[in-house]
TINU-429798 format. One record per residue (C-alpha): residue in one letter; x, y, z; chain; residue number from 1. Coordinates in steps of 0.2 Angstrom, whole numbers, plus 5000, padded with zeros to 4 digits. Layout:
+------+------+------+------+------+-----+
! code !    X !    Y !    Z ! unit ! pos !
+------+------+------+------+------+-----+
!    a !    X !    Y !    Z !    A ! NUM !
...
+------+------+------+------+------+-----+
end
This chain:
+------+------+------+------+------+-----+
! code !    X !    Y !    Z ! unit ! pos !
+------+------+------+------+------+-----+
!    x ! 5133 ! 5012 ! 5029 !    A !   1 !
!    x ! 5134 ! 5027 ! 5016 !    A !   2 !
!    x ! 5118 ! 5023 ! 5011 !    A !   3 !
!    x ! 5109 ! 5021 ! 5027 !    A !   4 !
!    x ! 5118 ! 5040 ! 5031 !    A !   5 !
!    x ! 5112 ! 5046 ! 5015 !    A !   6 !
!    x ! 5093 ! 5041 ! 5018 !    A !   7 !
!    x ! 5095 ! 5046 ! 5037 !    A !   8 !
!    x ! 5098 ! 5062 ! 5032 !    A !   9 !
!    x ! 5082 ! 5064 ! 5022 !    A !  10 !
!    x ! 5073 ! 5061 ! 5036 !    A !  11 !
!    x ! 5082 ! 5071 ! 5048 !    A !  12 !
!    x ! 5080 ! 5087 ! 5036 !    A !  13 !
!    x ! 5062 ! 5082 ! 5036 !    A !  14 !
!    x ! 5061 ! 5079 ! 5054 !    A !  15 !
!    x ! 5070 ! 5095 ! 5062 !    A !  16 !
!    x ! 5064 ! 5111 ! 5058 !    A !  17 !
!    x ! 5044 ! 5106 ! 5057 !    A !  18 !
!    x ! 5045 ! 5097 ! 5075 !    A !  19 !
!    x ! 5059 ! 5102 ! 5083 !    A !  20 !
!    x ! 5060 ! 5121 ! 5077 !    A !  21 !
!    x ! 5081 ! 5121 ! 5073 !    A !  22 !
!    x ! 5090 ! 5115 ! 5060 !    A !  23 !
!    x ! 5099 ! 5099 ! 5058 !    A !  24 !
!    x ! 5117 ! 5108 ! 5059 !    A !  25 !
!    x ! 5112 ! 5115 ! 5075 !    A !  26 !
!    x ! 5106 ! 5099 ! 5085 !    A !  27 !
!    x ! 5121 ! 5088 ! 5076 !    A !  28 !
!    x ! 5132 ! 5101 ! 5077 !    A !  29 !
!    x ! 5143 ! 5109 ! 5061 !    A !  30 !
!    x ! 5158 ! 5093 ! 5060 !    A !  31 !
!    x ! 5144 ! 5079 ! 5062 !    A !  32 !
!    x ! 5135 ! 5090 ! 5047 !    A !  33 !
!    x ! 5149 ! 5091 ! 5036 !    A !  34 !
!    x ! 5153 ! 5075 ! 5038 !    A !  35 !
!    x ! 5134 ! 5068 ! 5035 !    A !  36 !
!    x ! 5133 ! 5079 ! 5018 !    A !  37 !
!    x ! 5150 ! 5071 ! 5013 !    A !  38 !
!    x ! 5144 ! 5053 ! 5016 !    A !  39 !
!    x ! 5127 ! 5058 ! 5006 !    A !  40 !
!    x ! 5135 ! 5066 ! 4991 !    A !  41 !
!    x ! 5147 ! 5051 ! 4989 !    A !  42 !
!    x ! 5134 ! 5041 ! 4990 !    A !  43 !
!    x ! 5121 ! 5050 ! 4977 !    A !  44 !
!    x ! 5137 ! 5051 ! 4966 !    A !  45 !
!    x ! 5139 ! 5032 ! 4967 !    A !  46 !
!    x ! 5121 ! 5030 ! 4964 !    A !  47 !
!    x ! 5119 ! 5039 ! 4950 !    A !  48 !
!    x ! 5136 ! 5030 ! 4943 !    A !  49 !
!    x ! 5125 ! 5012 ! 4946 !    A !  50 !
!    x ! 5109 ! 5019 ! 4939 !    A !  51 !
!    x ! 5117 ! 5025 ! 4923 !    A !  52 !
!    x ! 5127 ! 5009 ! 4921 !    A !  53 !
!    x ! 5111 ! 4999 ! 4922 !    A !  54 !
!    x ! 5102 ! 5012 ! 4910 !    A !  55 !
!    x ! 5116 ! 5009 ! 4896 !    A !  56 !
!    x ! 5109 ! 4991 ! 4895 !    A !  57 !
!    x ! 5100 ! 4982 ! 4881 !    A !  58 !
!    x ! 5085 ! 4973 ! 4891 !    A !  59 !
!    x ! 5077 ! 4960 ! 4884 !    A !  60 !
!    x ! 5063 ! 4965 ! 4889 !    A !  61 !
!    x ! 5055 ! 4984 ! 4892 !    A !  62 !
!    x ! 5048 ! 4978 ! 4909 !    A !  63 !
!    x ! 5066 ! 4976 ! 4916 !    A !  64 !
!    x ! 5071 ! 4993 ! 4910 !    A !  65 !
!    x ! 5058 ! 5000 ! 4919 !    A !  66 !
!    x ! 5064 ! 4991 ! 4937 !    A !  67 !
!    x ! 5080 ! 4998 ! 4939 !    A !  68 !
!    x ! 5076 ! 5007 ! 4952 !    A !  69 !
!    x ! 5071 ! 4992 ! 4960 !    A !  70 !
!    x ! 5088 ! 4982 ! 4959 !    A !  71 !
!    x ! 5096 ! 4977 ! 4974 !    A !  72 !
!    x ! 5110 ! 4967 ! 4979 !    A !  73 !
!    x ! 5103 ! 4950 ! 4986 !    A !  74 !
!    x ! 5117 ! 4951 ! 5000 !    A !  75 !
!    x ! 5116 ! 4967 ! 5007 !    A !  76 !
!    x ! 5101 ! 4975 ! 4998 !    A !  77 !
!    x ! 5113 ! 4987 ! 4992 !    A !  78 !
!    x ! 5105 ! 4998 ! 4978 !    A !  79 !
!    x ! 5123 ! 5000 ! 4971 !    A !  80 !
!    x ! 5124 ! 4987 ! 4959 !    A !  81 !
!    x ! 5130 ! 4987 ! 4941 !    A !  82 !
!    x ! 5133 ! 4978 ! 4927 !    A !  83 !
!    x ! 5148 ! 4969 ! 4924 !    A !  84 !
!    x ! 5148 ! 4970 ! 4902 !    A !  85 !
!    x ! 5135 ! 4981 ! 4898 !    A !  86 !
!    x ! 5137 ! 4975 ! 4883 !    A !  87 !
!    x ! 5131 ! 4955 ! 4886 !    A !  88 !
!    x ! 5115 ! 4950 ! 4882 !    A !  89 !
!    x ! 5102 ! 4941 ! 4892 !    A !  90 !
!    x ! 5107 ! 4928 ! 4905 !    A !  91 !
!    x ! 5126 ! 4931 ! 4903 !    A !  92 !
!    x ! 5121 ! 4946 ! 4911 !    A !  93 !
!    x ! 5131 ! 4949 ! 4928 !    A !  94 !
!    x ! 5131 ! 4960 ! 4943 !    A !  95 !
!    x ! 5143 ! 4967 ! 4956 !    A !  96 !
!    x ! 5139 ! 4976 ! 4972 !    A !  97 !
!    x ! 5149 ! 4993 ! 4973 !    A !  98 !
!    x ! 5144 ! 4990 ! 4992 !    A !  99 !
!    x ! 5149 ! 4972 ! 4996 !    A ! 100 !
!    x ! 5157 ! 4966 ! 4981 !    A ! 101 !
!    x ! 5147 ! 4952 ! 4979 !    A ! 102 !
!    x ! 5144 ! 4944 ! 4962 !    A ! 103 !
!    x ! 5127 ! 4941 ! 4958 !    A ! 104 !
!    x ! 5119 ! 4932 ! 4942 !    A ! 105 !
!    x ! 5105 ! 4939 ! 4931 !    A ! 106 !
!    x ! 5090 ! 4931 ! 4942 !    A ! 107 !
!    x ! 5095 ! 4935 ! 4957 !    A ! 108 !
!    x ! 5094 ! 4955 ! 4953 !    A ! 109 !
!    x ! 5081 ! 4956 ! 4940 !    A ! 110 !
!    x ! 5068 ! 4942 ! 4948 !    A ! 111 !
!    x ! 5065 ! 4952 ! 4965 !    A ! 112 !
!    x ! 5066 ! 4969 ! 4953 !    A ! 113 !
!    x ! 5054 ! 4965 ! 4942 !    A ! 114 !
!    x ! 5041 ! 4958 ! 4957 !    A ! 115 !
!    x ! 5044 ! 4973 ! 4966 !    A ! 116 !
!    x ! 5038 ! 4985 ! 4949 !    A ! 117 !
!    x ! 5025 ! 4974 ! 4943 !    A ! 118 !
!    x ! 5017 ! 4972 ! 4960 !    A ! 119 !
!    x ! 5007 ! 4987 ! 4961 !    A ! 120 !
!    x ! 5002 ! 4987 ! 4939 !    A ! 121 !
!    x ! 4995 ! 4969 ! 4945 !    A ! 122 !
!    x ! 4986 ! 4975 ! 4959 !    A ! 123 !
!    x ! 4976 ! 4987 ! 4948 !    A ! 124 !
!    x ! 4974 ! 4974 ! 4933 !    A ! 125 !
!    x ! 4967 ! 4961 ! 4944 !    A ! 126 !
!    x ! 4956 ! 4974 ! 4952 !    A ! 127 !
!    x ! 4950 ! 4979 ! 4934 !    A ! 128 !
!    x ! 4947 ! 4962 ! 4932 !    A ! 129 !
!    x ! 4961 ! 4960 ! 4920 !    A ! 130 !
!    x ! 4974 ! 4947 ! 4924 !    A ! 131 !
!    x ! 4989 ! 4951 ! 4930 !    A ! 132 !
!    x ! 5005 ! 4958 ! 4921 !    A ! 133 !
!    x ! 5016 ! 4945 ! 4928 !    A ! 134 !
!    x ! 5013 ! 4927 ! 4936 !    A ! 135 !
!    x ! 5025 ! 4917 ! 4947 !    A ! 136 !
!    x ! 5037 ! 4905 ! 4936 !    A ! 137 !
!    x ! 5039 ! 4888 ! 4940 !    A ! 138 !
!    x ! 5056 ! 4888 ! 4935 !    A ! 139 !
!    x ! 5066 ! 4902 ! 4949 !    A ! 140 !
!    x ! 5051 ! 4904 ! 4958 !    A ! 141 !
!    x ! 5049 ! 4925 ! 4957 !    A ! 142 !
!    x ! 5033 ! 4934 ! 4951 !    A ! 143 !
!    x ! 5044 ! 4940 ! 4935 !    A ! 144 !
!    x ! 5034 ! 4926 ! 4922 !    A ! 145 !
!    x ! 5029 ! 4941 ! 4909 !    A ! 146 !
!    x ! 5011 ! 4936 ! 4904 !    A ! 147 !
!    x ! 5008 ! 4946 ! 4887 !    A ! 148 !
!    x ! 5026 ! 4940 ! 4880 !    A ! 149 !
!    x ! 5024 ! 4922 ! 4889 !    A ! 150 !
!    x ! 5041 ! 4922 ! 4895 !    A ! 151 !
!    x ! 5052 ! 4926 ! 4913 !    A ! 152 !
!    x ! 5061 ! 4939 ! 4915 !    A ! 153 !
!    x ! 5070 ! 4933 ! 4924 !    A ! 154 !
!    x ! 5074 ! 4915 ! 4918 !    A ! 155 !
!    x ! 5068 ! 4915 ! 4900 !    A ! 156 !
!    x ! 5057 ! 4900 ! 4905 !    A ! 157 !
!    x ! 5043 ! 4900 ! 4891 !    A ! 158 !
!    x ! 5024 ! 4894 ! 4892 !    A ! 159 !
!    x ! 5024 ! 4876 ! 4886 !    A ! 160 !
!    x ! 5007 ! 4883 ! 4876 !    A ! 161 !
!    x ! 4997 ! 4900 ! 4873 !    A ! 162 !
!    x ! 4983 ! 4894 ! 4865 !    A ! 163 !
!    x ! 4972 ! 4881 ! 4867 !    A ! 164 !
!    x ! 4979 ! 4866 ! 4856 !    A ! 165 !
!    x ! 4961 ! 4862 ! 4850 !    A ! 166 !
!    x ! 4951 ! 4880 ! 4847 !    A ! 167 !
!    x ! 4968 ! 4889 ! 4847 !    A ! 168 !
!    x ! 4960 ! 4903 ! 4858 !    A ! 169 !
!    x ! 4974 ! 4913 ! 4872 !    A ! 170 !
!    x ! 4976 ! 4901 ! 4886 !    A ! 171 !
!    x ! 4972 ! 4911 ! 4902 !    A ! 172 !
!    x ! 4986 ! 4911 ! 4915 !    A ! 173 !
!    x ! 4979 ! 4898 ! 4926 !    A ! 174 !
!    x ! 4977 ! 4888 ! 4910 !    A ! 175 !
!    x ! 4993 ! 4891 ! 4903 !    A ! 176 !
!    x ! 5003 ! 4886 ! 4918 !    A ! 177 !
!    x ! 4992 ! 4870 ! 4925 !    A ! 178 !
!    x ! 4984 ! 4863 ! 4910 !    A ! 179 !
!    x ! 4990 ! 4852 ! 4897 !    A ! 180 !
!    x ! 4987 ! 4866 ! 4883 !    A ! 181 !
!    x ! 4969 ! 4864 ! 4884 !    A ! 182 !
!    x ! 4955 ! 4879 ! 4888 !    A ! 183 !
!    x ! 4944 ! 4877 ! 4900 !    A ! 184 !
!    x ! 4930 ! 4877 ! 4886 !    A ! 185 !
!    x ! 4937 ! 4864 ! 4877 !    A ! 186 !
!    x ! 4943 ! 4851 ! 4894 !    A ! 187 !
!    x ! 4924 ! 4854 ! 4901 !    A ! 188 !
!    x ! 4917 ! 4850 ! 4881 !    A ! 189 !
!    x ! 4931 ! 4835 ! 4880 !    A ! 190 !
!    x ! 4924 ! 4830 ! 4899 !    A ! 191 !
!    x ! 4907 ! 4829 ! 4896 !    A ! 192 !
!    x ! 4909 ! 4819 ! 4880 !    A ! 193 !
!    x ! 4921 ! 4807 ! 4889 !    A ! 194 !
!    x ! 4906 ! 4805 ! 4903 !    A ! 195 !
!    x ! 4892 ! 4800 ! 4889 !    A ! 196 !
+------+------+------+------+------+-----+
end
């Protein structure tokens, strides 16, 4: 509730004065005011307490430092999470929810966090014709499978290979993820020998 109060009143401020030509304090009146200020302080206060939590963390990987302003609670969708132990390490990892007080595992924050970053760095790599940053794991399902370290970072599931067990050139995605460690180059090579 204090978050939907603190985002309302953004809009509100935005809202007022440019279409409505009074301020927010005259159309709410000056108790209703005070008390939506309150209710947004508190709240930025308890943000910023989350946010700082979150920073004091040792990520595994940069990628994950980089998405905490995308961490949620799965439950409520809550930006006030923390970090149990900020002082564990990988999947030990834990979450609670200043809001609901739910308890959430390591995945269940940092998958949907890291998809939500990534999205738009992928958008603009595939359209350079790149490939993108991050790939969907077939281990917990998120787009969080960190490409250029080939490991989730999410669940820590690793690439079975990375290069092609035959020329040992970089796998692509595709080929990392569906083949049996074997580059296209090679397979079509091996395939056409097979068919002689």
């Amino acid at each position: 509730m204090k978050e939907a109060v603190a985002n309302s009143l953004h809009l509100i401020t935005q809202f007022c004065e440019p279409h409505l030509d009074e301020r927010p304090v005259e159309i709410l009146g000056q108790e209703c005011w005070d008390l939506m200020l309150s209710v947004a302080t508190v709240f930025e206060a308890e943000l910023k307490s989350c946010q700082d939590n979150l920073r004091s963390v040792e990520w595994p990987f940069e990628q994950i430092a980089d998405s905490i302003a995308f961490m949620v609670c799965p439950e409520c969708e809550s930006r006030l999470v923390k970090v149990n132990d900020p002082a564990a390490r990988r999947g030990a990892i834990t979450f609670i929810c200043q809001s609901c007080q739910e308890e959430v595992d390591y995945c269940g924050v940092v998958g949907p966090a890291v998809e939500a970053r990534m999205a738009g760095e992928n958008h603009w790599r595939v359209r350079g014709g790149d490939e993108p940053a991050t790939c969907t794991c077939p281990e917990c399902g998120h787009d969080a499978l960190l490409v250029d370290e080939d490991e989730c970072a999410a669940c820590f599931y690793e690439f079975d290979y990375s290069h092609c067990k035959w020329c040992e050139e970089r796998l692509s995605v595709d080929e990392r993820l569906y083949s049996e460690g074997v580059c296209g180059s090679c397979q079509h090579r091996y395939d056409r020998i097979m068919a002689e």
